[in-house]
DRENGU-792276 format. One record per residue: residue number from 1; residue in one letter; z, y, x of N, C-alpha, C, O, CB in turn. Coordinates in steps of 0.001 Angstrom, whole numbers. Each point is the difference from the previous one (the first is absolute). Glycine has a CB too. Example, Ala and Ser with C-alpha at 12.3 -4.5 7.8 and 13.67 -1.06 7.14 Angstrom:
# DRENGU-792276
+-------+-------+---------+---------+---------+---------+---------+---------+---------+---------+---------+---------+---------+---------+---------+---------+---------+
: tornu : rotor :    n_zz :    n_yy :    n_xx :   ca_zz :   ca_yy :   ca_xx :    c_zz :    c_yy :    c_xx :    o_zz :    o_yy :    o_xx :   cb_zz :   cb_yy :   cb_xx :
+-------+-------+---------+---------+---------+---------+---------+---------+---------+---------+---------+---------+---------+---------+---------+---------+---------+
:     1 :     A :    7800 :   -5690 :   13190 :       0 :    1190 :    -890 :       0 :    1200 :     900 :     665 :     -19 :    1036 :     581 :   -1154 :   -2928 :
:     2 :     S :   -1966 :    2223 :    1542 :      60 :    1190 :     820 :     730 :    1090 :    -770 :     169 :    1108 :     509 :   -2314 :   -1736 :     675 :
+-------+-------+---------+---------+---------+---------+---------+---------+---------+---------+---------+---------+---------+---------+---------+---------+---------+
//
This chain:
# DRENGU-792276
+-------+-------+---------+---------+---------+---------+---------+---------+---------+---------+---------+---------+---------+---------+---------+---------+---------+
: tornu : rotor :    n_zz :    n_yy :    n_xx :   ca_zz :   ca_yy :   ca_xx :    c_zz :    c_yy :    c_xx :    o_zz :    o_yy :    o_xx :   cb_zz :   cb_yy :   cb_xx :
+-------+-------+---------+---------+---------+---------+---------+---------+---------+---------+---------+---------+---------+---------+---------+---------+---------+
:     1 :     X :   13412 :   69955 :  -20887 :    -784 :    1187 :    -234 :    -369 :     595 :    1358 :     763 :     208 :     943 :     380 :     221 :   -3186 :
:     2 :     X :   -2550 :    -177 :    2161 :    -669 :     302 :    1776 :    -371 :    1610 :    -483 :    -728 :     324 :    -938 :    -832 :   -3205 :    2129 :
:     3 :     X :    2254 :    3723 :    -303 :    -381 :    1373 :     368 :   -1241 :     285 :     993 :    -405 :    -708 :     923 :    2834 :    1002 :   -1314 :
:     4 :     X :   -2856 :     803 :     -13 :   -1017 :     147 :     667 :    -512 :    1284 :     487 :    -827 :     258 :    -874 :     581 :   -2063 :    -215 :
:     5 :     X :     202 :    2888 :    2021 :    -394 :    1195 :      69 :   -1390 :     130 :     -84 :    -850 :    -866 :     206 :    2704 :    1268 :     901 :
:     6 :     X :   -2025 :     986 :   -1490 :   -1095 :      35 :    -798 :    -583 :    1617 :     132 :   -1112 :     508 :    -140 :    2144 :   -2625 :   -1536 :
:     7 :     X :     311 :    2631 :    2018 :    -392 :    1704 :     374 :     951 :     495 :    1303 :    1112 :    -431 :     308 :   -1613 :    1140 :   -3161 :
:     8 :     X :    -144 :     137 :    3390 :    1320 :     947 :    1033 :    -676 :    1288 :    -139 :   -1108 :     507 :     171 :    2047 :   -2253 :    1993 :
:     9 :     X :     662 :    2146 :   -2692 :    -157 :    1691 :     -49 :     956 :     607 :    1525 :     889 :    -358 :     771 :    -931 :     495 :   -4144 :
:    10 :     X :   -1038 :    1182 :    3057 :     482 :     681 :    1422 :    1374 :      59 :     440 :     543 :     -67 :    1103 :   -2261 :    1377 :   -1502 :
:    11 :     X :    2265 :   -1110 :   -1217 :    1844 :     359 :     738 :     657 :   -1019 :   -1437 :    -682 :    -717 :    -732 :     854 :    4317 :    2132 :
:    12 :     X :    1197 :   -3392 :   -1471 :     939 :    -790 :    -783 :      -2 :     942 :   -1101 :     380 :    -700 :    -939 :    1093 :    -597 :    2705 :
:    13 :     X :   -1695 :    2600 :   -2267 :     -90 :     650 :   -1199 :   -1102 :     -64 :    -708 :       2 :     379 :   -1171 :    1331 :     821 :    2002 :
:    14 :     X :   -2061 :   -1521 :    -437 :   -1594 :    -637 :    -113 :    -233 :    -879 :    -403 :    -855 :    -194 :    -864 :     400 :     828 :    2149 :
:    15 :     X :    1432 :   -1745 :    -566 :    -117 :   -1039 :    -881 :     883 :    -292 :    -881 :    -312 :    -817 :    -867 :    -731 :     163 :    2279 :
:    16 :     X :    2741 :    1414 :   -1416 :     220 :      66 :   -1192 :    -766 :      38 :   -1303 :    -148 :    -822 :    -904 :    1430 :    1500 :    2269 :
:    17 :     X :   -1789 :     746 :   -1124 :   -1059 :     433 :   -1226 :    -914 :    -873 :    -359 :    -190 :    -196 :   -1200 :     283 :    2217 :    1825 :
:    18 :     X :    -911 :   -2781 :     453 :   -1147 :   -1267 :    -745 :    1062 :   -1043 :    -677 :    -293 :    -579 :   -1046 :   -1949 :     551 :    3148 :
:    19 :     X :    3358 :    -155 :   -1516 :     800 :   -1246 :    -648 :     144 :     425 :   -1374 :    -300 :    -630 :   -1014 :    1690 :    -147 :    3065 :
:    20 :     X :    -967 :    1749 :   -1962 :     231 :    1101 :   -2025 :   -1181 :    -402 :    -834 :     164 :    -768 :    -948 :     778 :    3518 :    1787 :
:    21 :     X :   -2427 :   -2146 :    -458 :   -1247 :    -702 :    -482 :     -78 :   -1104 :     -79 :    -407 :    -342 :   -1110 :    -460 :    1609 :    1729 :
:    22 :     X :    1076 :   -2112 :      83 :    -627 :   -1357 :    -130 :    1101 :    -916 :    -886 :    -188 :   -1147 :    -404 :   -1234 :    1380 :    2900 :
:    23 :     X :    2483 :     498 :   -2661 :    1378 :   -1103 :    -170 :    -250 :     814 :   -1778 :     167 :    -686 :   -1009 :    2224 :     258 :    4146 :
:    24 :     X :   -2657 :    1413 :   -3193 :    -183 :     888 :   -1405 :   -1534 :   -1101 :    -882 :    -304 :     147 :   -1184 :    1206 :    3215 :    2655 :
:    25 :     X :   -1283 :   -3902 :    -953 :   -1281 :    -955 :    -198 :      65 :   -1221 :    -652 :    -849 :    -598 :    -660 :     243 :    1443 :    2499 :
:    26 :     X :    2488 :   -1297 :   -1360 :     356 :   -1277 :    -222 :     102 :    -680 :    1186 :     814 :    -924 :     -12 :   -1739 :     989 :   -2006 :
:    27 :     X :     339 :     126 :    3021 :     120 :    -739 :     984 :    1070 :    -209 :     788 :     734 :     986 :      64 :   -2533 :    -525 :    -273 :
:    28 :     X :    2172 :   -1458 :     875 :    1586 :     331 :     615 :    -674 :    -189 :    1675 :    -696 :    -943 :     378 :    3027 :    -367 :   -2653 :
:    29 :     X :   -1899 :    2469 :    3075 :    -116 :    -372 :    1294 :     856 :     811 :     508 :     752 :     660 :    -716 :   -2859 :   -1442 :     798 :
:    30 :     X :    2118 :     861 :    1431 :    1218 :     317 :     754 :    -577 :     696 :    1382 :   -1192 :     -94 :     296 :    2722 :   -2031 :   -1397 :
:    31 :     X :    -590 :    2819 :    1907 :    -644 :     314 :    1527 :     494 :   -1077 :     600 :     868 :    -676 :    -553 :    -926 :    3178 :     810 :
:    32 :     X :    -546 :   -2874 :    1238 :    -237 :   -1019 :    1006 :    1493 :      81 :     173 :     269 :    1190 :     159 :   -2854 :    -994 :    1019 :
:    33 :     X :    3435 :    -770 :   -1145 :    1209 :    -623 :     377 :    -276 :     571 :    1923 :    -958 :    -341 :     693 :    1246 :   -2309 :   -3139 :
:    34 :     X :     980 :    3644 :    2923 :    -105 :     440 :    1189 :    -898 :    1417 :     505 :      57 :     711 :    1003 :     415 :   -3236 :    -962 :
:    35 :     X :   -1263 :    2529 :   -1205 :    -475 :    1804 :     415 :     505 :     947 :     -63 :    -442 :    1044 :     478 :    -901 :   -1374 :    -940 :
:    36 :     X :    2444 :     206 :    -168 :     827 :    1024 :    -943 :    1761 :    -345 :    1045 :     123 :   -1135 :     460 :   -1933 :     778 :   -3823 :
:    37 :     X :    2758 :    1199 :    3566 :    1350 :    -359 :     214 :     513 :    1148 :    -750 :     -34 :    1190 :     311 :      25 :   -2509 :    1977 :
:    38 :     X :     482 :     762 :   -3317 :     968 :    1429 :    -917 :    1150 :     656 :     928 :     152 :    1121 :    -486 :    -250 :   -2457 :   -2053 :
:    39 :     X :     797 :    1227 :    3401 :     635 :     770 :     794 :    -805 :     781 :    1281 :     523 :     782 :     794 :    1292 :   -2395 :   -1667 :
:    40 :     X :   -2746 :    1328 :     856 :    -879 :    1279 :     985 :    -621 :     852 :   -1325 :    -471 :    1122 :     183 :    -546 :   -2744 :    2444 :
:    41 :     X :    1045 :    1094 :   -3790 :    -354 :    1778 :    -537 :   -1940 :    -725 :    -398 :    -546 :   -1013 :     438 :    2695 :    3665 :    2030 :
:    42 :     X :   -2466 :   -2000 :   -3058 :   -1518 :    -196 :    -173 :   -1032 :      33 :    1064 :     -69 :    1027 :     676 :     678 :    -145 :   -2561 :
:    43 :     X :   -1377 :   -1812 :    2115 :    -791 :     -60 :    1085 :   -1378 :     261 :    -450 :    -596 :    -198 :   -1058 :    2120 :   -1318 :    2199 :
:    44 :     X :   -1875 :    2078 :     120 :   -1269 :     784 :      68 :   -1490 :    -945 :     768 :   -1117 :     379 :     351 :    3079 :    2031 :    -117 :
:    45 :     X :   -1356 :   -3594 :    -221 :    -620 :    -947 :     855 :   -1373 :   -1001 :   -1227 :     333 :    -651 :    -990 :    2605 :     529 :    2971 :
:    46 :     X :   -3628 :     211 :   -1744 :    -794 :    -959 :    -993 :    1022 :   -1747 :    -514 :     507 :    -896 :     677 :   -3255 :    2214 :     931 :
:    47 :     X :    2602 :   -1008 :   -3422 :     798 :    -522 :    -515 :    -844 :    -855 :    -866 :    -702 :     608 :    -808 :    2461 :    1069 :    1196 :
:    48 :     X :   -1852 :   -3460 :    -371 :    -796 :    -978 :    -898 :     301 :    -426 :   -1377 :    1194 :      38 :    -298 :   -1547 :    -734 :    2277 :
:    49 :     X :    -240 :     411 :   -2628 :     809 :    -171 :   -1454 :    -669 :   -1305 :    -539 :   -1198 :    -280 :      40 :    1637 :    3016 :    -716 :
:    50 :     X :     657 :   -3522 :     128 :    -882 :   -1356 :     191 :     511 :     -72 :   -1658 :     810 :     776 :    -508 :    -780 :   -2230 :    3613 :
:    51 :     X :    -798 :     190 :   -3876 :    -470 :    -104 :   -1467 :     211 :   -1648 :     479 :    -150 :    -392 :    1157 :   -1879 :    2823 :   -2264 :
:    52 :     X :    2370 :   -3200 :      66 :    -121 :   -1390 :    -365 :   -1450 :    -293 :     227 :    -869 :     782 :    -384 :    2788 :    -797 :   -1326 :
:    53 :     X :   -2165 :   -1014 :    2280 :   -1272 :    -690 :     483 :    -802 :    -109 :   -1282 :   -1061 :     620 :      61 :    2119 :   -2018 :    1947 :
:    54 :     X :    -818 :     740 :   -3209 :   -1139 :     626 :   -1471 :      98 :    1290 :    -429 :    -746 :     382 :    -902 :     899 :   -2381 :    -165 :
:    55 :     X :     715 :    2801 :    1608 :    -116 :    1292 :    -608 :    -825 :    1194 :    1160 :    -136 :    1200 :    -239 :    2636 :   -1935 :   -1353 :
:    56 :     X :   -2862 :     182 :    2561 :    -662 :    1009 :    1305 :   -1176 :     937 :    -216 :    -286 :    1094 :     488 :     881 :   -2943 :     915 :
:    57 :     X :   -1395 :     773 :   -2621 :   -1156 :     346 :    -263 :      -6 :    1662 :    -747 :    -406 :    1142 :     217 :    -136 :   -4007 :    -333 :
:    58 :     X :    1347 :    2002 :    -952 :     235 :    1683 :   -1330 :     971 :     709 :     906 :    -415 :    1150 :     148 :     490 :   -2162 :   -3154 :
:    59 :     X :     778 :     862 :    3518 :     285 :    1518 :     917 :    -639 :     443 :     513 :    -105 :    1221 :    -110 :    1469 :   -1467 :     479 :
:    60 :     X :   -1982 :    -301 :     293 :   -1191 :     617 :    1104 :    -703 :    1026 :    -936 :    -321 :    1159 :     265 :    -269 :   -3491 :    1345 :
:    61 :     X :     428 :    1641 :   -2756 :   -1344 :     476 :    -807 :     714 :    1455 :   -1536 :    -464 :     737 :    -870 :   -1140 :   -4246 :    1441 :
:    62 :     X :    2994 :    3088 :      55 :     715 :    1516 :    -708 :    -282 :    1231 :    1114 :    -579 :    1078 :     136 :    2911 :   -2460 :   -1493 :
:    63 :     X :   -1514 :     442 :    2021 :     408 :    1607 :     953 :   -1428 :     163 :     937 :     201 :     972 :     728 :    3018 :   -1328 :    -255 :
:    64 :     X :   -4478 :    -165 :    -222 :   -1250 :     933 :     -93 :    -465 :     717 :   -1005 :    -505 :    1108 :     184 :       4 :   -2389 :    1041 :
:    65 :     X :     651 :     593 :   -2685 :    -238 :    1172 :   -1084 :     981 :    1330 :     151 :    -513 :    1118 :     -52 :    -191 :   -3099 :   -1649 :
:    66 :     X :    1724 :    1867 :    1835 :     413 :    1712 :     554 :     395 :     287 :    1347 :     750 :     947 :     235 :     127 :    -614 :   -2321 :
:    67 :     X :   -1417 :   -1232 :    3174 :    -452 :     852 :     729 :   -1495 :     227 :     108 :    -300 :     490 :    1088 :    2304 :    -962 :    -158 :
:    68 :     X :   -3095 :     244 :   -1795 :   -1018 :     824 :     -39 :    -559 :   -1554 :    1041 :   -1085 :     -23 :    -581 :    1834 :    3515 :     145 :
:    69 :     X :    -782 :   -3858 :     736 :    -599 :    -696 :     808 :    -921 :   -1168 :    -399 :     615 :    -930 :    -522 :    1176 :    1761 :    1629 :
:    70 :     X :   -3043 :    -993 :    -993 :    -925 :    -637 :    -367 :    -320 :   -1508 :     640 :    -672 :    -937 :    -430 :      81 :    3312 :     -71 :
:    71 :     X :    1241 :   -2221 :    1516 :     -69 :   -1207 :    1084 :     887 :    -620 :      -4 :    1045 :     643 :    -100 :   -2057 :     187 :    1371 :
:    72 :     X :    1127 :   -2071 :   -1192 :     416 :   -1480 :    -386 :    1542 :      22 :    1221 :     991 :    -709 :    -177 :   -4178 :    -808 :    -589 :
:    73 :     X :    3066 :    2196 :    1576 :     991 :     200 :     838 :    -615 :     200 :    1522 :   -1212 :     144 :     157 :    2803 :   -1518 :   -1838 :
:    74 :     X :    -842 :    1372 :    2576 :    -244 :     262 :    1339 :   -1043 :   -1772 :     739 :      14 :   -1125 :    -500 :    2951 :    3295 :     533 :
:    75 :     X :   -3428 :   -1868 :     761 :    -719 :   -1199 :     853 :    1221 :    -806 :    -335 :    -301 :    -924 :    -756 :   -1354 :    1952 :    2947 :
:    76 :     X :    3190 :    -987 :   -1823 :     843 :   -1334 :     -79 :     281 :    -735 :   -1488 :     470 :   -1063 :    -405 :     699 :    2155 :    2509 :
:    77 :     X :   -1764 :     168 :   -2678 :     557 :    -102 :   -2080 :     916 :     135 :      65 :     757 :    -883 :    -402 :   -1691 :    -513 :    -781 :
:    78 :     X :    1606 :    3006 :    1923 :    1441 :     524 :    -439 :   -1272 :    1287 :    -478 :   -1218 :     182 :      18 :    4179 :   -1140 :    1938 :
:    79 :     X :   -1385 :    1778 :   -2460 :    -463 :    1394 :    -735 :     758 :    1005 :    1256 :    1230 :     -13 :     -58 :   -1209 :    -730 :   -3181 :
:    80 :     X :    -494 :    1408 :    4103 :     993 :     745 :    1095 :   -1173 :    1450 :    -369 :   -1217 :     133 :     133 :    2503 :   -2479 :    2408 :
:    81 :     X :      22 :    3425 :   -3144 :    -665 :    1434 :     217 :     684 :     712 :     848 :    -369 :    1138 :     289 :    -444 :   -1006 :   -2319 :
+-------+-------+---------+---------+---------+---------+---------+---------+---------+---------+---------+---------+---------+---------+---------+---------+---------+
//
């Protein structure tokens, strides 16, 4: 099974919250392995969230429906607000 990032949110509560949406969808994905260290406490550092390589598409295409976003993703085809 090939992971794949697909969004970066500004901070790690951020992307908690898209993981809630998108994982509330059915979808199973996760943050980037290494953005995050649970003993420093929540980071404020831009945080990636990656989706199974057949599932990249329909996340992408959840979490722009609530975030309002009309565009297919960024020039790289991540979602970064």
């Amino acid at each position: 099974m090939n992971w794949e990032v697909f969004a970066t949110a500004p901070d790690q509560l951020t992307a908690e919250s898209w993981l809630g949406l998108i994982r509330n969808a059915g979808i199973e994905c996760k943050l980037q392995p290494g953005d995050t260290v649970a003993f420093l406490g929540v980071s404020g550092l831009p945080t990636r969230i990656m989706a199974r390589s057949d599932c990249v598409e329909n996340a992408l295409t959840v979490l722009n429906t609530y975030l309002g976003n009309n565009d297919a993703g960024t020039s790289d085809d991540q979602t970064t607000c």
